[in-house]
Structure formats: structure tokens, C-alpha cells
N, CA, C and O of each residue as an XYZ file, in Angstrom:
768
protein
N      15.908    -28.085     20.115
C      14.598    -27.451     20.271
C      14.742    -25.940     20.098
O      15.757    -25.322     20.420
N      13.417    -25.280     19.452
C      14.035    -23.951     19.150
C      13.936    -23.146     20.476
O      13.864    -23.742     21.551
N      13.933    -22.017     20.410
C      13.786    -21.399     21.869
C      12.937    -20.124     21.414
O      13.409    -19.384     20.550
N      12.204    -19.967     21.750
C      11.176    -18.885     21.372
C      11.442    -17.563     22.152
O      11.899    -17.656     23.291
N      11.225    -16.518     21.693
C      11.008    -15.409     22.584
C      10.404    -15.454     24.050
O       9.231    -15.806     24.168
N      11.074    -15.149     25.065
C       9.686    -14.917     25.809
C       9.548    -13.344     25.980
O       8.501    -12.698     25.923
N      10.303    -13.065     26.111
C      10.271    -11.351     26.169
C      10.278    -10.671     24.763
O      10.956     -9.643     24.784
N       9.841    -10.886     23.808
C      10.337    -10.377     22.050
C      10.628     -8.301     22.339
O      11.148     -7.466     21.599
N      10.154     -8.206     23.388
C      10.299     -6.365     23.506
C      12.076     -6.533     23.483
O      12.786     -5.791     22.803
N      12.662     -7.748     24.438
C      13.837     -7.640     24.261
C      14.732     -7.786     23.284
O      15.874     -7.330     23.328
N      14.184     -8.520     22.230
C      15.025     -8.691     21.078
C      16.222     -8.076     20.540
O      16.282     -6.969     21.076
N      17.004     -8.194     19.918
C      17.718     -6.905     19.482
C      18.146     -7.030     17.695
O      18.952     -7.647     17.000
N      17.270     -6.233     17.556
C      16.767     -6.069     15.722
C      17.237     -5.146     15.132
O      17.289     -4.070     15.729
N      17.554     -5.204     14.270
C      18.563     -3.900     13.423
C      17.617     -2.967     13.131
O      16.649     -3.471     12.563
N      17.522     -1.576     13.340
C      16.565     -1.118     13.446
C      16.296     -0.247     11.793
O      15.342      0.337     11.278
N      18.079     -0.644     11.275
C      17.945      0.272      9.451
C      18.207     -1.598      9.024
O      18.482     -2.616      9.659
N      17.945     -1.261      7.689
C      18.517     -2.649      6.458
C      18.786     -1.302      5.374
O      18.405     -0.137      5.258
N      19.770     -2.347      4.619
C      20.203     -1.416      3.415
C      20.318     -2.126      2.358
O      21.115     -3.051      2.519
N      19.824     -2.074      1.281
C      19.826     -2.572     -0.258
C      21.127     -2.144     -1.017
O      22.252     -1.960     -0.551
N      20.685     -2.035     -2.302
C      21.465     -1.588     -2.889
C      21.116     -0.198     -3.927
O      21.854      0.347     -4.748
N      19.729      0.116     -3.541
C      18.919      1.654     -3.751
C      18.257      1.650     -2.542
O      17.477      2.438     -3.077
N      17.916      1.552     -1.684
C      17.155      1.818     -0.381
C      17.977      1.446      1.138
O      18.671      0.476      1.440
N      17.489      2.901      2.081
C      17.719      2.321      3.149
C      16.254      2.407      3.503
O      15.340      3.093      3.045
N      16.325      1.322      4.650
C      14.770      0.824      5.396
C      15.570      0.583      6.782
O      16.457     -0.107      7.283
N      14.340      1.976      7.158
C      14.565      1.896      8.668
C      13.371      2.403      9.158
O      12.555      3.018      8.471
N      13.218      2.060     10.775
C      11.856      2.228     11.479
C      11.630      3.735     11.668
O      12.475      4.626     11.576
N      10.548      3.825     11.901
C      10.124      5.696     11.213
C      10.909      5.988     12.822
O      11.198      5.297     13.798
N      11.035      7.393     12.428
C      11.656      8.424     13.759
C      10.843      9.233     13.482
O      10.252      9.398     12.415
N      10.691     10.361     15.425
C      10.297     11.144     15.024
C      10.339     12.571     13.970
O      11.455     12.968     13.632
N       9.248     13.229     13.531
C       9.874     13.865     12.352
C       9.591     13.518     11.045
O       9.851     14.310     10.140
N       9.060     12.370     10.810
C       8.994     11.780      9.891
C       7.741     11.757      9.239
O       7.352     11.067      8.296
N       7.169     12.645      9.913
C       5.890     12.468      9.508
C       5.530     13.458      8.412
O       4.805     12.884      7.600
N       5.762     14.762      8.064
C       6.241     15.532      6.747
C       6.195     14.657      5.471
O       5.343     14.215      4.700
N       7.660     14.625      5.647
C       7.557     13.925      4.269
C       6.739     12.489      3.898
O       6.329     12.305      2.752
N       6.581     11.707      4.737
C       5.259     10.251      4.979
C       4.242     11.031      4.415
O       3.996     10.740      3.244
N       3.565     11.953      4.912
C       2.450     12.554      4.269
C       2.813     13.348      2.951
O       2.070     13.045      2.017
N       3.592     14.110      2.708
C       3.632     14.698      1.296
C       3.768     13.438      0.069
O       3.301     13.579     -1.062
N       4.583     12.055      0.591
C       4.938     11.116     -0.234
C       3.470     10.396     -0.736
O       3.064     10.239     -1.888
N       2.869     10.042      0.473
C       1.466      9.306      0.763
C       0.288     10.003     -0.079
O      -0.422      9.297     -0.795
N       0.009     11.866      0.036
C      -0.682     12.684     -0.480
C      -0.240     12.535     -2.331
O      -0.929     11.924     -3.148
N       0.858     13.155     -2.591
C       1.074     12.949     -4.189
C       0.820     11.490     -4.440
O       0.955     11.397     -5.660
N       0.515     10.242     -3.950
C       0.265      8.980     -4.238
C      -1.164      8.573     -4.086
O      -1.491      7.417     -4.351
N      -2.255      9.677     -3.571
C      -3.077      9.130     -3.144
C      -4.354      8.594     -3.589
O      -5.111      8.044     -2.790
N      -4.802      8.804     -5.565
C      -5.358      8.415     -5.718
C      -5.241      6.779     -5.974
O      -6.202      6.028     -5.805
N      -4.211      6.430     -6.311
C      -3.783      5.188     -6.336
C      -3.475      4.394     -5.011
O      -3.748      3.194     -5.010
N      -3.078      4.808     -4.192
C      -3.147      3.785     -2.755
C      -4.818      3.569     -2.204
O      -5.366      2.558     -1.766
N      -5.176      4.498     -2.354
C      -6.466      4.752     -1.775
C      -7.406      3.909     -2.372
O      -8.406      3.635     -1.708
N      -7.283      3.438     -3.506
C      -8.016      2.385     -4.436
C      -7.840      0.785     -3.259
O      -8.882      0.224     -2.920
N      -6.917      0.412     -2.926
C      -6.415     -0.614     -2.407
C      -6.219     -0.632     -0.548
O      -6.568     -1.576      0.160
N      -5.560      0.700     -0.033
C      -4.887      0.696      1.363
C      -6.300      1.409      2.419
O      -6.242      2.638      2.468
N      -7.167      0.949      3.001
C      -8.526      1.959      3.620
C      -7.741      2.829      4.581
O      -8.559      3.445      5.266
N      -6.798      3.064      4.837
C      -5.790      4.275      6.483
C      -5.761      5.098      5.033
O      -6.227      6.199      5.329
N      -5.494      5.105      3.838
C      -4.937      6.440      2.917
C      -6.201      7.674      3.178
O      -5.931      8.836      3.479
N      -7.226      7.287      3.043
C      -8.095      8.543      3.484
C      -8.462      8.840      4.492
O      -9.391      9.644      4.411
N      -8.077      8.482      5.866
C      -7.808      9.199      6.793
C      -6.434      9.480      7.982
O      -6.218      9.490      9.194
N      -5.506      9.755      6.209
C      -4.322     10.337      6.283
C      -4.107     11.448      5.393
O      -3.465     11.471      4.343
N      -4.975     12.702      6.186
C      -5.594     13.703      5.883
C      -4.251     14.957      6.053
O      -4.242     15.845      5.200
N      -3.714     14.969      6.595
C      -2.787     16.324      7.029
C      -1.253     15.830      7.498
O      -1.065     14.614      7.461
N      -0.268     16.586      7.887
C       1.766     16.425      8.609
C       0.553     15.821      9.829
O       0.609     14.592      9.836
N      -0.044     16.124     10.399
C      -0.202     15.948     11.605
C      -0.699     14.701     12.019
O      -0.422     14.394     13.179
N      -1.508     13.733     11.219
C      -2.204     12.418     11.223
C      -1.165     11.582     10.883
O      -1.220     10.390     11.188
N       0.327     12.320      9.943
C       1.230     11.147      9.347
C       1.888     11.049     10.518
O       1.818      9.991     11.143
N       2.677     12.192     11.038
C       2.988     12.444     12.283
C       2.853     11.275     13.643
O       3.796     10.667     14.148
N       1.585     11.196     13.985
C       0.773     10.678     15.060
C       1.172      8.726     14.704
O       1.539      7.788     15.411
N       0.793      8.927     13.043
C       1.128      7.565     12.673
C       2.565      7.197     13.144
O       2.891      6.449     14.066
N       3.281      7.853     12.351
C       4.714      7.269     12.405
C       5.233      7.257     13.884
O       6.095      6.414     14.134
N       4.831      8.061     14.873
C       4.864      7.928     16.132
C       4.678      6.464     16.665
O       5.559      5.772     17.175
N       3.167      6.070     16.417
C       2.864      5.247     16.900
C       3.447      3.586     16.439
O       3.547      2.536     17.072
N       3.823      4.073     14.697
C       4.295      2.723     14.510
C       5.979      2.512     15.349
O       6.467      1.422     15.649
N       6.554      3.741     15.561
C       7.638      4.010     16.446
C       7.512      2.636     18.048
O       8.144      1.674     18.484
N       6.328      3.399     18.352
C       5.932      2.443     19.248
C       5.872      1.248     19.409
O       6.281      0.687     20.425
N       5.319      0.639     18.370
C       4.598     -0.707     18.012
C       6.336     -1.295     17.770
O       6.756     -2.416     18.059
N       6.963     -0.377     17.283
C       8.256     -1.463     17.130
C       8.963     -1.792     18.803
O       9.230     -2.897     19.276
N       9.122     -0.548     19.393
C       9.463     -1.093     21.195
C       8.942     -2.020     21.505
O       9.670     -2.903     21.958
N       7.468     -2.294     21.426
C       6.643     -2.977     21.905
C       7.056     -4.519     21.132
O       7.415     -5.463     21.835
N       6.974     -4.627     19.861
C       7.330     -5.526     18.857
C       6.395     -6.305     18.492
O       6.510     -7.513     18.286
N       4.897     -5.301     18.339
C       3.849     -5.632     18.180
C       3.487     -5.260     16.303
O       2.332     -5.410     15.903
N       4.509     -4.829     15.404
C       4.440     -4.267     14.544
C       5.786     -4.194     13.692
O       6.666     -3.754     14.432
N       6.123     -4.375     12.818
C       7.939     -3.813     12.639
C       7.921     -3.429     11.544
O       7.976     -4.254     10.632
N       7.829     -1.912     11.241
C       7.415     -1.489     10.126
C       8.637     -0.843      9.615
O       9.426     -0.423     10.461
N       8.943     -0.682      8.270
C      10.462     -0.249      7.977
C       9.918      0.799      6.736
O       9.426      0.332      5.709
N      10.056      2.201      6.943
C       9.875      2.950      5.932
C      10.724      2.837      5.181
O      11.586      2.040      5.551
N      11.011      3.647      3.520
C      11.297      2.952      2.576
C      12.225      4.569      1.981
O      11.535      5.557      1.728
N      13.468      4.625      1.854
C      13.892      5.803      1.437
C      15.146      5.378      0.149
O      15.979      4.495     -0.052
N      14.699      6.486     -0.435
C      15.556      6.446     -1.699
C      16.282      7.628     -1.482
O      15.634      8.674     -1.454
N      17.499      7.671     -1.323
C      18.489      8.866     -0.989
C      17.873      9.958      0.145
O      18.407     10.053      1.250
N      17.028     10.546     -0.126
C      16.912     11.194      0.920
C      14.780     11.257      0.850
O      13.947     11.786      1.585
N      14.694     10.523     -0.268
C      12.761     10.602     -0.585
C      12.269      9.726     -0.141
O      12.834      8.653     -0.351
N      10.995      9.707      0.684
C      10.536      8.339      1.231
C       9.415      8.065     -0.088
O       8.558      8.693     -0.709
N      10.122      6.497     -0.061
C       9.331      6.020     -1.702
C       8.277      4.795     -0.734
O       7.468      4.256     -1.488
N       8.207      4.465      0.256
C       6.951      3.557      0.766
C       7.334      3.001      1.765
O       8.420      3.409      2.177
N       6.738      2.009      2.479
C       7.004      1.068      3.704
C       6.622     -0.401      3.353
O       5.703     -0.746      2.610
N       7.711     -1.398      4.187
C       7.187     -2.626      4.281
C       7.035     -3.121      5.982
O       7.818     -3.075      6.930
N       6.266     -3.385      5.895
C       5.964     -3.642      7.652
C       5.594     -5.478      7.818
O       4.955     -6.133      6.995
N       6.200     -5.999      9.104
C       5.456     -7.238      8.882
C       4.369     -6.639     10.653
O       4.660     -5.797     11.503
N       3.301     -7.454     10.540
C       2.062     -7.451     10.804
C       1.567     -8.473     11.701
O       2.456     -9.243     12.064
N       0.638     -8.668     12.077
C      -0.439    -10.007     12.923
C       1.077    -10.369     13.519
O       1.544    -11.172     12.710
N       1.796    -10.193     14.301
C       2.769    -11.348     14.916
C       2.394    -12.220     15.772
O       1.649    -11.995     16.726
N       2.910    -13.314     15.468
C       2.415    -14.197     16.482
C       3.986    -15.204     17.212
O       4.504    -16.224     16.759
N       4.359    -14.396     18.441
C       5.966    -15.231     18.619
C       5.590    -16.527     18.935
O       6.324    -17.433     18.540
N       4.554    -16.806     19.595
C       4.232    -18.114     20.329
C       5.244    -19.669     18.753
O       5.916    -20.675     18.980
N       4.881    -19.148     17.658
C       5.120    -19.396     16.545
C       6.450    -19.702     15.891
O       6.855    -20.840     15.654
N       7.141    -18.490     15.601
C       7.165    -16.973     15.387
C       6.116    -17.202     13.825
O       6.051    -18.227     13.147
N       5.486    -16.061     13.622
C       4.860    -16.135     12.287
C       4.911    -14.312     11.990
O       5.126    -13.459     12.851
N       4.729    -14.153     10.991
C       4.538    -12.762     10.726
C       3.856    -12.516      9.436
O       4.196    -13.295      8.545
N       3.061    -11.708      9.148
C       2.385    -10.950      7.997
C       2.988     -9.442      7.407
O       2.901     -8.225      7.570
N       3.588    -10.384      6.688
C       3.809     -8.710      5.454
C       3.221     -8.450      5.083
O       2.420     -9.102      4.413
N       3.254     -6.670      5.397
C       2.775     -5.426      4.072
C       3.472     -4.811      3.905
O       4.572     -4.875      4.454
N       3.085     -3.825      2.954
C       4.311     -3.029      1.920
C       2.867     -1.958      0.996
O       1.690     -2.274      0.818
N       3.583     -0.723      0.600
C       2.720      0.329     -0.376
C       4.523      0.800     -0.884
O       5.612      0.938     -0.327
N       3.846      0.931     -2.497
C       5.040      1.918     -2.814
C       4.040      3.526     -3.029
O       2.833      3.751     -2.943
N       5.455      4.566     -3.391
C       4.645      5.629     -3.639
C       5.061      5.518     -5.005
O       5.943      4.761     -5.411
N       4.011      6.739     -6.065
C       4.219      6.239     -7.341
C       5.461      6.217     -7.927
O       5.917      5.174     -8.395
N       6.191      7.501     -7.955
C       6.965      7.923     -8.520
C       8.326      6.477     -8.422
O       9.391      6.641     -9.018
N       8.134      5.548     -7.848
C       8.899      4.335     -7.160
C       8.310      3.154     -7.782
O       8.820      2.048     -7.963
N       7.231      3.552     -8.056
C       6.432      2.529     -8.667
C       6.935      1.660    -10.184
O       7.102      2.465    -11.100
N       7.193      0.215    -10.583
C       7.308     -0.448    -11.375
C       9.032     -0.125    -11.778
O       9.602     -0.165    -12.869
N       9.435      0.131    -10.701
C      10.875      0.041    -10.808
C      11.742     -0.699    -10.130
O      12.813     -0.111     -9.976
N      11.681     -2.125     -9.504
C      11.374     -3.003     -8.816
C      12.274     -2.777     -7.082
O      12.887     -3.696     -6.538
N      12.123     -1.285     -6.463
C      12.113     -0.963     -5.621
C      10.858     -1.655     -3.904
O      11.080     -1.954     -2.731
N       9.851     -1.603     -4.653
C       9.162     -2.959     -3.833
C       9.508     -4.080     -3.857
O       9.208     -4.706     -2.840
N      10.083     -4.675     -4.688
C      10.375     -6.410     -4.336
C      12.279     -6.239     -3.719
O      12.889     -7.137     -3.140
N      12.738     -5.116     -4.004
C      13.849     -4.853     -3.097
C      13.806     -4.997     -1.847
O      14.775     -5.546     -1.322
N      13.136     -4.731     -1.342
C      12.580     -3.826      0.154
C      11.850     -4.832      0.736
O      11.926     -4.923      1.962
N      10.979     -5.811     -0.021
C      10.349     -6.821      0.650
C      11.423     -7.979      0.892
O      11.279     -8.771      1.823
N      12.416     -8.038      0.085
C      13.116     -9.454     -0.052
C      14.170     -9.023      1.530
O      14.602     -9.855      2.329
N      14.315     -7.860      1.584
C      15.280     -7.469      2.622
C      14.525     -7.629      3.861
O      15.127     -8.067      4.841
N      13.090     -7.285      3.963
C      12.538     -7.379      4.950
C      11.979     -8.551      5.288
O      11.269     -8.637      6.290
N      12.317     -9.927      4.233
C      11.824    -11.315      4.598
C      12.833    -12.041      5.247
O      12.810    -13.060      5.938
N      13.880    -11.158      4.806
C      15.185    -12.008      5.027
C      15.504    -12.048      6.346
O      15.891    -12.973      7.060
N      15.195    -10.460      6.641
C      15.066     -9.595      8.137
C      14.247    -10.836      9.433
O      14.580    -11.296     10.525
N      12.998    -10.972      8.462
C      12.170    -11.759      9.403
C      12.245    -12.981      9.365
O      11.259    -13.514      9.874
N      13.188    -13.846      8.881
C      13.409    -15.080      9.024
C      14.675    -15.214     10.141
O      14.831    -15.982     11.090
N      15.569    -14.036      9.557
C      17.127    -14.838     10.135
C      17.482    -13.651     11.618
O      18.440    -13.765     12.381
N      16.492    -12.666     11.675
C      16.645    -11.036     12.543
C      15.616    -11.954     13.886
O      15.800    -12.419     15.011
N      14.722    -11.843     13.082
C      13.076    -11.699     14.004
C      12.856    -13.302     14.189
O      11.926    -13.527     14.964
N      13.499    -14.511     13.654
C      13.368    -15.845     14.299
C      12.312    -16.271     13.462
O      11.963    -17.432     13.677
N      11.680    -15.651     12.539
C       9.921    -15.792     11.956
C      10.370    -17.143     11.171
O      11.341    -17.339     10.440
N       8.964    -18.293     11.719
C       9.205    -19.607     10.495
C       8.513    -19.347      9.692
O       8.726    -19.896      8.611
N       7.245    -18.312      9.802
C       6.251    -18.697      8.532
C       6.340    -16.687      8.276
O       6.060    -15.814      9.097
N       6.779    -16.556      6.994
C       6.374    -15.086      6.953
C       5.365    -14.929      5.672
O       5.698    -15.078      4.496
N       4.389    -14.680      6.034
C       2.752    -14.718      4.753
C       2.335    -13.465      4.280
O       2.727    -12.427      4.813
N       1.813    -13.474      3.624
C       1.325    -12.014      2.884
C      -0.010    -12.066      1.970
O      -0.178    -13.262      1.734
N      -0.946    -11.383      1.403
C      -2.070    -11.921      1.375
C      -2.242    -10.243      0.272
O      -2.078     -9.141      0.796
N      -2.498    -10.365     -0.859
C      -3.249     -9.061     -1.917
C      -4.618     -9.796     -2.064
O      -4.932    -10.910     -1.645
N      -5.470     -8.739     -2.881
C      -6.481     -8.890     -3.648
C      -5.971     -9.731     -4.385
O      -4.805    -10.058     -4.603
N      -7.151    -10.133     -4.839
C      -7.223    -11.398     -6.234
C      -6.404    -11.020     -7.709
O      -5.698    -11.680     -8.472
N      -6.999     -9.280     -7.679
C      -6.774     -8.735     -8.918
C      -5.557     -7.886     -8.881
O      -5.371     -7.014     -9.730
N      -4.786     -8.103     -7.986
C      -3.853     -7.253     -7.599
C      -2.591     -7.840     -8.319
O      -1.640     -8.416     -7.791
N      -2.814     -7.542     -9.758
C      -0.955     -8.627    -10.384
C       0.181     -7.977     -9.710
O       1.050     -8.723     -9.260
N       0.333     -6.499     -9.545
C       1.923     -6.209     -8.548
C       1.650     -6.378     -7.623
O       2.742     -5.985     -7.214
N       1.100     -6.658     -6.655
C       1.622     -7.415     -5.611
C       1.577     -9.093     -5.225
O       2.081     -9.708     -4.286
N       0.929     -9.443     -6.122
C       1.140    -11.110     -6.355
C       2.892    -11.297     -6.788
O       3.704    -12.052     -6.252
N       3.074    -10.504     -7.730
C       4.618    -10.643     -8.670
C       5.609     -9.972     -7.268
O       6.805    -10.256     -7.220
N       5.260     -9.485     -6.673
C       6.278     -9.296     -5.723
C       6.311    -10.830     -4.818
O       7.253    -11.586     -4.584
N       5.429    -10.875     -4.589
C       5.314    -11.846     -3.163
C       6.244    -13.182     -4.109
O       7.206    -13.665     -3.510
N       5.900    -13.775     -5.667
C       6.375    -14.498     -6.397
C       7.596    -14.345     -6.257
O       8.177    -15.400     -6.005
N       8.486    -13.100     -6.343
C       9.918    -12.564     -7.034
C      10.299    -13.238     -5.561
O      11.329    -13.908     -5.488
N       9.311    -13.024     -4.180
C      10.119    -13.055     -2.713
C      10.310    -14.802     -2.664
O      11.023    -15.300     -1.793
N       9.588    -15.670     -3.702
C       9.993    -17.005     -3.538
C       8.916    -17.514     -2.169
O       9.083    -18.509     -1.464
N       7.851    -16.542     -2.074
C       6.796    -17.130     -1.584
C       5.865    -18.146     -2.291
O       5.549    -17.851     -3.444
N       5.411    -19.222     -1.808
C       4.609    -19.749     -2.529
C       3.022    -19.878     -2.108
O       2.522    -19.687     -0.999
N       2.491    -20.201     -3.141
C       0.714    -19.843     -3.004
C       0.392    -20.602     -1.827
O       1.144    -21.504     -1.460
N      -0.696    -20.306     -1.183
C      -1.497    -21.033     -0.086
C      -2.849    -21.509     -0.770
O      -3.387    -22.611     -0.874
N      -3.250    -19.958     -1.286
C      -5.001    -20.422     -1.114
C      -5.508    -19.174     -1.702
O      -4.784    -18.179     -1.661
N      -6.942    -19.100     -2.373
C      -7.321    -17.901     -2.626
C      -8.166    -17.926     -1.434
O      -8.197    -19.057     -0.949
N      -8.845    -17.085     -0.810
C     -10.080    -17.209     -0.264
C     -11.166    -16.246     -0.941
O     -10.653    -15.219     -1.386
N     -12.645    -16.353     -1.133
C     -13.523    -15.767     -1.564
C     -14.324    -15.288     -0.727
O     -14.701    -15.797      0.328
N     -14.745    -13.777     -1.418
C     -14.916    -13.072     -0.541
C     -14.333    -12.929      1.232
O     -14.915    -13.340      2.236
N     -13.453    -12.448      1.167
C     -13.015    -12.687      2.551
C     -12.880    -11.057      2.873
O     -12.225    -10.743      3.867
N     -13.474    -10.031      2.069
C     -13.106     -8.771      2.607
C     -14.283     -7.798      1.409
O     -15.168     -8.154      0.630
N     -13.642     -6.344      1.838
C     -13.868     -5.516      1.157
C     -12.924     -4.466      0.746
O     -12.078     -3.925      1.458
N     -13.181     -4.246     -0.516
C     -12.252     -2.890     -0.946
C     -12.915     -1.364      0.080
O     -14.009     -1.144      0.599
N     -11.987     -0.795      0.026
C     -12.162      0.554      0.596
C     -13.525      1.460     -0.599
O     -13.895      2.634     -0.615
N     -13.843      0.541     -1.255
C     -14.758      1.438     -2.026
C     -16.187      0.386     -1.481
O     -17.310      0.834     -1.712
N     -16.077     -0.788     -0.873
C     -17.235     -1.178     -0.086
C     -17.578     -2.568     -1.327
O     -18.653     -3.165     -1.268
N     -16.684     -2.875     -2.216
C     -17.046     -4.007     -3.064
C     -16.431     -5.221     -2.317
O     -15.359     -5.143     -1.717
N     -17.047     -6.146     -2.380
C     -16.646     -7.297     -2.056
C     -15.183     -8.000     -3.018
O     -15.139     -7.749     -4.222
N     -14.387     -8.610     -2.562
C     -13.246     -9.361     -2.809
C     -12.498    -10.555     -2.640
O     -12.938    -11.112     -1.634
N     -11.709    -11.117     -3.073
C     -11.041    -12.376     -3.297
C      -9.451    -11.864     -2.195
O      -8.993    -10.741     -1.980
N      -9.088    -12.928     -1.818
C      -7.662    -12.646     -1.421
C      -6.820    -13.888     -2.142
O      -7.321    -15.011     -2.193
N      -5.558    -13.617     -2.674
C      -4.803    -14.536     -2.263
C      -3.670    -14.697     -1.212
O      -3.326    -13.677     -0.615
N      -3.096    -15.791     -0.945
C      -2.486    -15.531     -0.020
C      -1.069    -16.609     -0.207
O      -1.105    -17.839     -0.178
N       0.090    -15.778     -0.393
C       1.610    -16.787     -0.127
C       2.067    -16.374      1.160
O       1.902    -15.399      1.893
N       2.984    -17.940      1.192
C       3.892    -17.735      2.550
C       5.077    -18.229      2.014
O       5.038    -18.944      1.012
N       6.595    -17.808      2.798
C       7.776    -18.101      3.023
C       8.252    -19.497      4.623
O       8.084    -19.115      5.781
N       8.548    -20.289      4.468
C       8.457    -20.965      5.897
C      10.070    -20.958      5.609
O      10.595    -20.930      4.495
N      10.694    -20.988      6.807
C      12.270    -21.667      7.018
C      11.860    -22.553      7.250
O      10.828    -22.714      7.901
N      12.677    -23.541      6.697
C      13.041    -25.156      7.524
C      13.481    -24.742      8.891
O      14.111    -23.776      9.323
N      12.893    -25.884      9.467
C      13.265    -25.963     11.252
C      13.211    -27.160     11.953
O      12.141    -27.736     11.760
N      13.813    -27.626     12.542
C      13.828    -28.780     13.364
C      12.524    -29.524     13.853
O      12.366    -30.716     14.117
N      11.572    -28.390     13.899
C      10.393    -28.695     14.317
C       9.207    -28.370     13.448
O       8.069    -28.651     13.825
């Protein structure tokens, strides 16, 4: 029988992963500088897709963020792993909605451009699925883009997720249009 968390604050989770171009580790303080200069030179393009990019206005809002996702990882309500290329932060993959009762988790992930279509996102996600299957105990780890979103469908594909479902209309873009989701998941085999 598996044995579930009961305390998950106690866990003990590697708090960096390392690729073979990226280290991914949970933001520190300080980090909020470069998060925002990376986030700002990226922002007409995230902002199309991510609704937090426009009111991630100033060092001081990235700041407050990365603080708090700091938090959310003690807590283990959040486990977000910023995304660095030698010394440049190129994006984050975070998993999301946790549910230990489960374990289940929801990935996200943004690259910044300059990182972009160099398959530095499906690096970073595959490390952070791997993280949440065999680290974090997770049986089901899911992830969910727009309809029209081909890079991040081809990531979630490359992660050996497979399709669930589209759903229609199930949201809105940050520009207030209505949208499609799809949605893959990763499950481990488990006894149960």
C-alpha cells in the first residue's frame, strides 16, 4: 500500500535539478532583479498567453513574487523551479493545484525569448516530471495549454504525456477572448 504524505511540509526535495544546459532551482531571495528584467525583455510575448505578466510591473513586484513562491515551496503548496542558463534566468517550470491526498500535480512552465525554440523548455520540464514522479511521490502529473498553443502541446508530447481531452471554452485569454484547452497527463504505474 502506498503511504501518502501526511505532513508533505516535511518532505525532503532537492531544492536545485541540473540538466545538461540548465540548473533549476527554487527562487531565493534576490532573485527578483533579474526574474523581472528576464520577464520585462519577454513581455510582449508572455503576456499574449500568461495574465500575472502585466502585473509584473517593476524589481519590486518580481521580488514580492519570488518571495512568495519561496514560500509556497516550505509550505509545499507550489514547487516552482526557476530556470537558469549559466548565470541568465531563461524561465520557470512550477508544478501547481497539488493535491497529496492523491499525490497529483499540475505543470507550468514560460520560457523567456531569447531561450525560446531551443529546446531548453522541454529540458526543464522532463527534469521537473521526473522530479515529480520519483522526488514528490506524484502519480498523475497533468498540464493543460490553449488549443492553439503548438509549443506547448510539443513540449508536453516530447514529456511522453498523453492527451486527456480538449475542453471548450473552459477559459479566457488575458486579452478577454474565449478559449479551448487541451489537456495531457503523465501517471506512474502503482500498485493502486
Amino acid at each position: 500500500m502506498l503511504t501518502l504524505p501526511v505532513r508533505p511540509e516535511l518532505l525532503l526535495l532537492p531544492r536545485t535539478l541540473t540538466t545538461s544546459r540548465l540548473t533549476l532551482r527554487c527562487y531565493n531571495e534576490g532573485d527578483g532583479p533579474a526574474f523581472f528584467n528576464a520577464v520585462h525583455a519577454s513581455r510582449a510575448r508572455l503576456s499574449e498567453r500568461l495574465p500575472w505578466v502585466n502585473s509584473n510591473q517593476s524589481v519590486e513586484d518580481s521580488e514580492t513574487y519570488v518571495r512568495k513562491m519561496a514560500a509556497h515551496w516550505l509550505l509545499r503548496t507550489d514547487l516552482v523551479f526557476g530556470m537558469w542558463h549559466e548565470e541568465n534566468f531563461a524561465g520557470a517550470v512550477g508544478l501547481h493545484s497539488i493535491q497529496w491526498q492523491i499525490p497529483s500535480m499540475m505543470m507550468g512552465w514560460f520560457v523567456c525569448d531569447p531561450f525560446e525554440n531551443q529546446g531548453f523548455c522541454t529540458e526543464a520540464c522532463l527534469a521537473v516530471k521526473e522530479f515529480a514522479h520519483h522526488h514528490a511521490g506524484a502519480i498523475r502529473v497533468w498540464a493543460s495549454c490553449d488549443a492553439d498553443n503548438q509549443a506547448s502541446e510539443r513540449v508536453m508530447q516530447k514529456m511522453g504525456m498523453s492527451l486527456e481531452g480538449k475542453h471548450l471554452f473552459d477559459g479566457r485569454t488575458p486579452q478577454g477572448q474565449l478559449r479551448d484547452s487541451l489537456f495531457y497527463a503523465s501517471i506512474r504505474k502503482t500498485n493502486q
